[in-house]
C-alpha positions in Angstrom: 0.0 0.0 0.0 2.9 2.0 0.7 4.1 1.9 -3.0 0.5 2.5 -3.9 0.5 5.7 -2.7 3.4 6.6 -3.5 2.5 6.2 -7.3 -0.7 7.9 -6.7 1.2 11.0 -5.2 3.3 11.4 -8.4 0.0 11.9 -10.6 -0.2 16.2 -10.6 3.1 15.9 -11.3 3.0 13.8 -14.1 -0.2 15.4 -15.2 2.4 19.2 -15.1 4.9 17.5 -17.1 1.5 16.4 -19.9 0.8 20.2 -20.6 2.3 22.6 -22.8 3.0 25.6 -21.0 3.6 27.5 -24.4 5.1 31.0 -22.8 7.2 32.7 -25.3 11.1 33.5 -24.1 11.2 35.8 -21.4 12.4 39.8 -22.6 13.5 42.8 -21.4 10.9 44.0 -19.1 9.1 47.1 -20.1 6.8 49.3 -17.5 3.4 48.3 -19.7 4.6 44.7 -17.7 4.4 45.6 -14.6 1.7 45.4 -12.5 1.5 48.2 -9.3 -0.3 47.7 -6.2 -1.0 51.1 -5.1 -0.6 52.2 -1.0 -1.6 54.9 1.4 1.2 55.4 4.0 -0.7 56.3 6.6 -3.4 53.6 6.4 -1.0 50.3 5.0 0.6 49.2 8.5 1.5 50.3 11.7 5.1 49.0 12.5 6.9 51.6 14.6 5.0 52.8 17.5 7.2 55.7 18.6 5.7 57.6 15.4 2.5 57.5 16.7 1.9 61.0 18.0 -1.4 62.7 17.1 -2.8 59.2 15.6 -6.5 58.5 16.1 -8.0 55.7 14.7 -11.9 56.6 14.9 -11.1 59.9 13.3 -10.9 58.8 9.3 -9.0 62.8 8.7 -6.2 61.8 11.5 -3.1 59.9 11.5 -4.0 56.4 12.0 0.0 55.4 12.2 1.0 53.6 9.0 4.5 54.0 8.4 7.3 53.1 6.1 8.6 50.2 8.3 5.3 48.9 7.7 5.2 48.3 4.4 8.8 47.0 4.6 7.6 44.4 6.8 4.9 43.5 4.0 6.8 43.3 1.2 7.0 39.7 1.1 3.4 39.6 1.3 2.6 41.7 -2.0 5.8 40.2 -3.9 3.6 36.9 -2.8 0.2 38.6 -4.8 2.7 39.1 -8.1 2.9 42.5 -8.2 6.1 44.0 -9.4 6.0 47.7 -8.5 4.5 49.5 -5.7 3.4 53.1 -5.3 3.3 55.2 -2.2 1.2 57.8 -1.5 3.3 61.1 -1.2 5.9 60.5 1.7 6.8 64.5 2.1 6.8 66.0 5.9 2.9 67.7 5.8 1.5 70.1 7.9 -1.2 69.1 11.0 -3.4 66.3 9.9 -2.0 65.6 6.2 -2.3 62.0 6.7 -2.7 62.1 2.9 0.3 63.6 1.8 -1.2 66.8 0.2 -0.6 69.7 2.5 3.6 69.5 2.3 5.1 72.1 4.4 8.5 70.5 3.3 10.0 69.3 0.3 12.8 67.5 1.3 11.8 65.3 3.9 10.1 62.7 5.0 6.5 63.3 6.9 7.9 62.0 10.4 5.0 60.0 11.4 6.2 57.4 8.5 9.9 57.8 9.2 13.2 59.0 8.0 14.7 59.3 4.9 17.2 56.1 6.2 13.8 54.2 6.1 12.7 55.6 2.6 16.0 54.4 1.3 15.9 50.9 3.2 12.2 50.5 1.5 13.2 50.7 -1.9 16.4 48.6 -1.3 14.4 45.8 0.0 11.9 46.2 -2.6 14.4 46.3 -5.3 15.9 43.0 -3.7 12.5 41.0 -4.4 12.8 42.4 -8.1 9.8 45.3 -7.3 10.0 48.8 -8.6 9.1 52.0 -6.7 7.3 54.5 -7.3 6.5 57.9 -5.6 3.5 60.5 -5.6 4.9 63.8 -6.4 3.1 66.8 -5.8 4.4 69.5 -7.6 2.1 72.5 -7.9 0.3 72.9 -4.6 1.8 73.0 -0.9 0.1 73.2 2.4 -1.8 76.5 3.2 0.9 76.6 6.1 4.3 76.2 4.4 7.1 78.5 5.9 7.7 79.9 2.2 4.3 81.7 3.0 5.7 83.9 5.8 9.0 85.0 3.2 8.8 88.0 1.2 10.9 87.3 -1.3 8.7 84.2 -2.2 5.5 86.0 -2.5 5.8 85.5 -6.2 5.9 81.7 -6.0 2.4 81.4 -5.4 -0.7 82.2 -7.4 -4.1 83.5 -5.9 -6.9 80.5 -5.2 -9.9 80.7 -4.3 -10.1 80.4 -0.5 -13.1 78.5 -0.4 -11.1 75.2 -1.5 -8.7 72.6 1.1 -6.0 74.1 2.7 -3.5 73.9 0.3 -1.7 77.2 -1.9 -1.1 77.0 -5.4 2.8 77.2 -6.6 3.3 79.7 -9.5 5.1 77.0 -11.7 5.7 79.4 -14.2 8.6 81.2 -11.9 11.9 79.7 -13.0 13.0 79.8 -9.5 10.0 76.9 -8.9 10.7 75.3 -11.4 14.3 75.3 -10.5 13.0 74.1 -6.8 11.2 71.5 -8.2 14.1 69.8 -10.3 16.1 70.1 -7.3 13.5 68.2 -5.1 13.6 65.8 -7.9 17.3 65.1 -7.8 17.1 64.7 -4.0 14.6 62.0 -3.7 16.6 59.9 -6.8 19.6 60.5 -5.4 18.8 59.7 -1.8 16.7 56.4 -2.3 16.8 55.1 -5.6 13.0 55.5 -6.4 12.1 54.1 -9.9 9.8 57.0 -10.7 7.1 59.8 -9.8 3.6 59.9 -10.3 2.5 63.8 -10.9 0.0 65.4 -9.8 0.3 69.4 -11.3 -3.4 69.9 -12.0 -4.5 72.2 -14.8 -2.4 75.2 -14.6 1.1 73.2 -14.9 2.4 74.0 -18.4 3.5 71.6 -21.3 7.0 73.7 -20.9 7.2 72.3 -17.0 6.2 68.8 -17.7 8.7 68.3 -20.9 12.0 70.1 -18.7 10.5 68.2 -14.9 10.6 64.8 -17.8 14.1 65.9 -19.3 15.9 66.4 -16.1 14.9 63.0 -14.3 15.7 61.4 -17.2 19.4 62.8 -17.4 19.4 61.5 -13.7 18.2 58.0 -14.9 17.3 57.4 -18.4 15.0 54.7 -17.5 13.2 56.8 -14.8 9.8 56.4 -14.8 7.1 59.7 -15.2 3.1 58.8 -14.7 1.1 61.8 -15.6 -2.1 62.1 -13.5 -4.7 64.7 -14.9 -7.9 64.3 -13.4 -11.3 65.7 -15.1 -10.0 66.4 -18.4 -11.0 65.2 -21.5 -8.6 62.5 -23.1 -7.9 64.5 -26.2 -6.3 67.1 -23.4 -4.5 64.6 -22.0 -3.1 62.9 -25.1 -1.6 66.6 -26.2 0.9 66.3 -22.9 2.3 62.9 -24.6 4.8 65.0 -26.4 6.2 66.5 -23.6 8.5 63.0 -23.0 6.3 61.7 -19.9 5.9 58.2 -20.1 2.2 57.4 -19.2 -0.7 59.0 -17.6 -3.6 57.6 -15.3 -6.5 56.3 -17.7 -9.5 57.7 -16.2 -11.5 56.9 -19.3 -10.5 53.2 -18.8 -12.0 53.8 -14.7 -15.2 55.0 -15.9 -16.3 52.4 -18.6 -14.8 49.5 -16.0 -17.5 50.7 -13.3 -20.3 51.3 -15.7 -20.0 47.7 -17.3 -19.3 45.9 -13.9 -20.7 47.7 -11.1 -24.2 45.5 -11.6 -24.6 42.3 -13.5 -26.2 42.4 -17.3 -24.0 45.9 -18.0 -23.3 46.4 -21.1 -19.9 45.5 -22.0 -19.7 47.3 -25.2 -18.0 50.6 -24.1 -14.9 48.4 -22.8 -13.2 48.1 -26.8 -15.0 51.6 -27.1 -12.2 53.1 -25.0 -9.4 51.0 -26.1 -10.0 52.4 -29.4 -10.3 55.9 -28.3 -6.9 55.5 -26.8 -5.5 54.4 -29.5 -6.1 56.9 -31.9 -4.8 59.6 -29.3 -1.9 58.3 -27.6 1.4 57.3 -29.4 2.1 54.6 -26.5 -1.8 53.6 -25.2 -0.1 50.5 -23.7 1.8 52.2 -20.7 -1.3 53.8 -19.9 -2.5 53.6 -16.1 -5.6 51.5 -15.5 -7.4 51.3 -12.1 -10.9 50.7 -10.9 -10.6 52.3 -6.9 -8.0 55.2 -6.1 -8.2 57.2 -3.3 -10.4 59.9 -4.7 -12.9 57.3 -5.9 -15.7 55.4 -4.1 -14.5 51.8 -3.2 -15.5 49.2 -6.1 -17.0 47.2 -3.1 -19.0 49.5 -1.9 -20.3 50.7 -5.5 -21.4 46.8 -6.4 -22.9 46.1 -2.9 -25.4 49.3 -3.9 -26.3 47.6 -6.9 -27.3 44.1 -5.4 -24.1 42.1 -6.4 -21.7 39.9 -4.5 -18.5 41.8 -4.6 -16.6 38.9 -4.8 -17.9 38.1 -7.6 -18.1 41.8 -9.1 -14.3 42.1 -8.4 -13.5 38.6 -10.2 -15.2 39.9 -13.0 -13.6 43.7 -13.2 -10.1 42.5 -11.8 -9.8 39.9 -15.0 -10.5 42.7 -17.3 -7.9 45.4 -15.7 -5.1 42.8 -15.6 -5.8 41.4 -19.2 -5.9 44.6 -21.4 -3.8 46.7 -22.6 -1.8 49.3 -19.7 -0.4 48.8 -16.7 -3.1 47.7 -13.7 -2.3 49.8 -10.7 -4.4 48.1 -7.5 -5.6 50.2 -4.8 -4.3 48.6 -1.6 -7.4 46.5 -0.1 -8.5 45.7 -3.1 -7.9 42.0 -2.2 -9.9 41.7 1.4 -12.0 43.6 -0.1 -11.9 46.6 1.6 -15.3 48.4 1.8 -15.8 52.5 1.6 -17.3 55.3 0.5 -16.0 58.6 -0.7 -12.7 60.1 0.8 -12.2 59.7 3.3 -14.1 56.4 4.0 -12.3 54.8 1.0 -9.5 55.2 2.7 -9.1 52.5 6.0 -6.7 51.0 7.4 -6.2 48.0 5.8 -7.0 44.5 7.5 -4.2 41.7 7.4 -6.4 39.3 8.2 -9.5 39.9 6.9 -8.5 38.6 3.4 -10.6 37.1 0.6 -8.9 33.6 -0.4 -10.8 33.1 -3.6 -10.4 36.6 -4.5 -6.4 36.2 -3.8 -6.0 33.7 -5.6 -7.6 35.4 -8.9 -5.4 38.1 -8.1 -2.3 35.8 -8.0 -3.2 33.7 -11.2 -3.8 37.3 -13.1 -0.4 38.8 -12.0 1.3 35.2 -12.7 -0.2 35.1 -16.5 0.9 38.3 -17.0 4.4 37.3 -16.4 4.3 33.9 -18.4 2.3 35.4 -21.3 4.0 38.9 -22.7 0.6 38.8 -25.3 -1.1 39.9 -22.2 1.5 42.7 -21.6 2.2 43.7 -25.2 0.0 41.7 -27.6 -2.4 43.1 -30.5 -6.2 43.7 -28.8 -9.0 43.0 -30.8 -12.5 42.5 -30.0 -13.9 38.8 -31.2 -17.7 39.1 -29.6 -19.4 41.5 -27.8 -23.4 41.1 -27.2 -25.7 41.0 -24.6 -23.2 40.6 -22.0 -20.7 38.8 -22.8 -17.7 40.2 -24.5 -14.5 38.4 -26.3 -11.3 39.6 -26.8 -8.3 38.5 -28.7 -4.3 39.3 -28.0 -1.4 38.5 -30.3 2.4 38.5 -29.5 4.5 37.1 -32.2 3.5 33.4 -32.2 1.2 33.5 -28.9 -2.4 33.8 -28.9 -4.7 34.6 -25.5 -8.5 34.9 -25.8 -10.3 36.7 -23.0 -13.4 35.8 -22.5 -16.2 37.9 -19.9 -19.5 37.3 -19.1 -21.5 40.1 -17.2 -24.7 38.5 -17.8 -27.4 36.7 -15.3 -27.7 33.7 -17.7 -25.5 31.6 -19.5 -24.3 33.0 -22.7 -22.6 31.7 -26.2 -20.9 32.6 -29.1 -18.9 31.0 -32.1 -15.3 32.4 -32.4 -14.2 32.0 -35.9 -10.9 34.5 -35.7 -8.6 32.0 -34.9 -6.0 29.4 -36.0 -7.3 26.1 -37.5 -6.6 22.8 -35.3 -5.8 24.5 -32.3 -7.5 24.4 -29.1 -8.5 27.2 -26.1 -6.8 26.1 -22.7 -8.7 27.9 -20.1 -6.0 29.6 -17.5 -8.9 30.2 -14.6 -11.3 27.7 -15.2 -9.4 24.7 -16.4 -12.2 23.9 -19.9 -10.9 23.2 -23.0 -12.5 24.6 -26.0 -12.0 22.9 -29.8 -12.7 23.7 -33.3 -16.1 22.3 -34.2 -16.4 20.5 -37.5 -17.4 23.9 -39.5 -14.5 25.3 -38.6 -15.8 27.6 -35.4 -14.9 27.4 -31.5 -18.2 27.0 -29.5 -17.6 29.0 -26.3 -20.2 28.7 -23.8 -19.1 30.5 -20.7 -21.9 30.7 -17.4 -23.1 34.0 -15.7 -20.7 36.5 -14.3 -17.8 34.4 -14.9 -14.5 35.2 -16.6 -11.8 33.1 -18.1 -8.6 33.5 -20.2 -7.4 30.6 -22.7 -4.1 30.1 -24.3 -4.6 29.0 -27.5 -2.6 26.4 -28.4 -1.8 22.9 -30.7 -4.9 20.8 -30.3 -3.6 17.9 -27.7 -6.7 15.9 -28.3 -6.9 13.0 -25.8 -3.7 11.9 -23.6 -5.1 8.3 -24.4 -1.5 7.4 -22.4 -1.6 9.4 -19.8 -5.7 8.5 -19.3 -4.3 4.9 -19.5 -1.8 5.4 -17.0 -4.4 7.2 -14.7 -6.5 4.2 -15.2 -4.6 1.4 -14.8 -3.2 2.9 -11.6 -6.8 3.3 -10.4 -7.8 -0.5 -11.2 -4.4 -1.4 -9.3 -5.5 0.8 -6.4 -9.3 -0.8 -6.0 -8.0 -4.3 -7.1 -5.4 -3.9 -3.9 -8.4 -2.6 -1.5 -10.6 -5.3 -2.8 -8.1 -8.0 -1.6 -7.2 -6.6 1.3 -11.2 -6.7 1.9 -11.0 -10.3 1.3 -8.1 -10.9 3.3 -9.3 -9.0 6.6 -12.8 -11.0 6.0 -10.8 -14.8 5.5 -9.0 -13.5 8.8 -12.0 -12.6 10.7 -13.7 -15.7 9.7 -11.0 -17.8 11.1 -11.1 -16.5 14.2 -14.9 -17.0 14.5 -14.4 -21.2 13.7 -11.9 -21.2 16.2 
């Protein structure tokens, strides 16, 4: 029995060795590849308590004591999700209650209840040991309404007049060479001191295309490969697009936000505006693959919350949304949370302290097998996207990377739903990646997908394997050894109790 089982044991991994795993050779890794799991400082993980000065956790606009140490201490755990790059809320010392990062009374330095600059520097060291990028939030047009630079005359001229009715923040006048000159310099520092990959701006409306293309230029002669995410919120995408020639890298797809939550915040959404925006994107932008695609931030209503409103299981919602944002085109940035799920409203609600133990298993391990696909299959990453089906509910999508073909497939709707894909190589099957089905060509040439309600699957497509008759013959003949053995041994036990009973 002993050698029964352990022939039985080496089954999986016989069953591993069957399959044809089909990734094309690893490359040079580009940012649409990564994947960034997006944190708030202040609500990530409280690690060092002697930071913990004005932090109250019932009060959503006060410190509630996340630090930097914290999210070293949890690096392991989102290497362990897949993601490759994080990104921190802004880390610069703030005034009084600028938990968020916004109200910066100083440039260069680190808000003290997250740390020093010794711990900004051991963070990305550590994080660039378990191969994941860093990026920062970088505010560059607006500081605190009670910076120091406010009491100097001879900086009256680096602010503009705002309205007084808005947050407490000031408005820097970017056009003044000497902040622009400031700003560069800031930059420098926070390269220079920790390594960081890259910035994510935040300049608002009145931040000149002059700015953004010299801010771009002189990171760049720092590190050539240093990373610049435009974020421009409330503008139309033709805006938008006009900053690409300025030399920044990417910017924050807020069109790709708003058709995600329209099509999956409720079952039977239409799924139809999805390829609407791809398309859009890529008539304006020269590289619509880097772009930045997110369903929660921290200015935005929790996902959780929005499909709880609208009679879903969230679970299920997120499984849905979450295959979509890691499967097409740009780089999915997750709001930390995202995989308990975290529920809450608008800001600051949406922004709690996030609950270690409270985790979703089933929804971590979608997360997991998305991340993990996109670094075994680069047509995820940079293939051709192309829309195969798309009615009532269910939507098909097709990527190509030189020789590799993936097909994701989405149902939104409350019923069961079909369609014949025709777009594809002959004699070749679809492997589902999520599922486990396999889908062949039909005698007339079509594949007959048939996928249920609300559920999502992506197939590598592949040389039809047809039937392992071996390996099913192996399988079977160990399982006729197995129940031949326990029958005996049922006959044996039942000779040997009779036995006994005669004598």
């Amino acid at each position: 029995m002993r050698k029964l089982g352990t022939v039985l044991m080496l089954i999986p991994f016989l069953l591993f060795c069957a399959l044809d795993v089909g990734a094309v050779e690893k490359e040079e890794r580009k940012w649409q590849d990564e994947s960034i799991y997006y944190i708030m400082v202040d609500r990530f993980m409280n690690a060092n308590r002697d930071n913990d000065y004005e932090v109250d956790t019932d009060d959503p606009d006060a410190y509630h004591g996340g630090d930097l140490q914290g999210i070293i201490e949890q690096l392991d755990y989102i290497n362990e999700m897949g993601f490759t790059t994080i990104e921190l809320s802004p880390i610069m010392s703030n005034q009084e209650m600028g938990y968020h990062g916004n109200w910066v009374d100083d440039f260069m330095a680190v808000e003290e209840h997250y740390g020093t600059i010794d711990d900004a520097k051991q963070l990305v060291e550590e994080a660039h040991d378990r191969d994941i990028k860093v990026i920062f939030d970088f505010n560059v047009n607006f500081t605190g309404d009670k910076h120091p630079w406010l009491e100097e005359d001879e900086k009256t001229d680096w602010f503009n007049d705002i309205d007084e009715n808005q947050e407490p923040v000031e408005e820097l006048n970017i056009d003044n060479p000497e902040v622009q000159q400031y700003l560069f310099d800031v930059a420098e520092f926070w390269i220079d001191e920790t390594g960081v990959n890259g910035f994510r701006l935040e300049p608002g409306k009145n931040v000149s295309q002059e700015f953004w293309s010299g801010f771009n230029d002189h990171v760049k002669s720092i590190d050539k490969d240093f990373f610049v995410l435009g974020d421009v919120e409330n503008e139309d995408p033709t805006s938008v697009a006009d900053y690409e020639s300025t030399g920044i890298d990417s910017f924050v797809n807020y069109s790709f936000h708003e058709s995600l939550m329209n099509a999956f915040k409720s079952v039977d959404g239409s799924l139809g505006p999805l390829y609407d925006v791809w398309e859009q994107n890529e008539q304006l932008y020269e590289n619509p693959m880097a772009l930045g695609n997110f369903i929660d931030n921290q200015d935005q209503q929790r996902f959780t919350r929005t499909a709880v409103e609208h009679g879903g299981n969230p679970i299920t919602r997120w499984k849905l949304a979450l295959t979509h944002m890691f499967t097409s085109p740009g780089i999915p940035m997750m709001y930390y949370g995202t995989e308990i799920p975290l529920d809450g409203g608008q800001a600051p609600e949406n922004r709690r302290m996030m609950d270690f133990k409270g985790g979703d298993e089933e929804l971590n391990q979608r997360i997991e097998k998305l991340t993990s696909m996109r670094d075994e299959f680069p047509a995820l990453t940079r293939g051709s996207y192309q829309e195969l089906y798309n009615e009532d509910g269910l939507a098909v999508f097709k990527r190509e990377y030189e020789e590799q073909t993936m097909v994701i497939a989405i149902n939104n709707a409350s019923a069961t739903r079909t369609a014949d894909i025709s777009d594809l190589p002959d004699n070749q099957q679809m492997r589902g990646l999520l599922e486990d089905g396999v889908v062949r060509q039909s005698d007339d040439g079509v594949y007959k997908l048939g996928m249920e309600r609300e559920l999502a699957d992506v197939f590598v497509v592949e040389d039809d394997q047809g039937y392992n008759w071996l390996f099913i013959g192996f399988v079977g003949g160990v399982l006729f050894l197995f129940v031949t053995a326990i029958t005996w041994m049922s006959i044996k036990s039942k000779r040997a109790s009779n036995l006994k009973g005669d004598k």
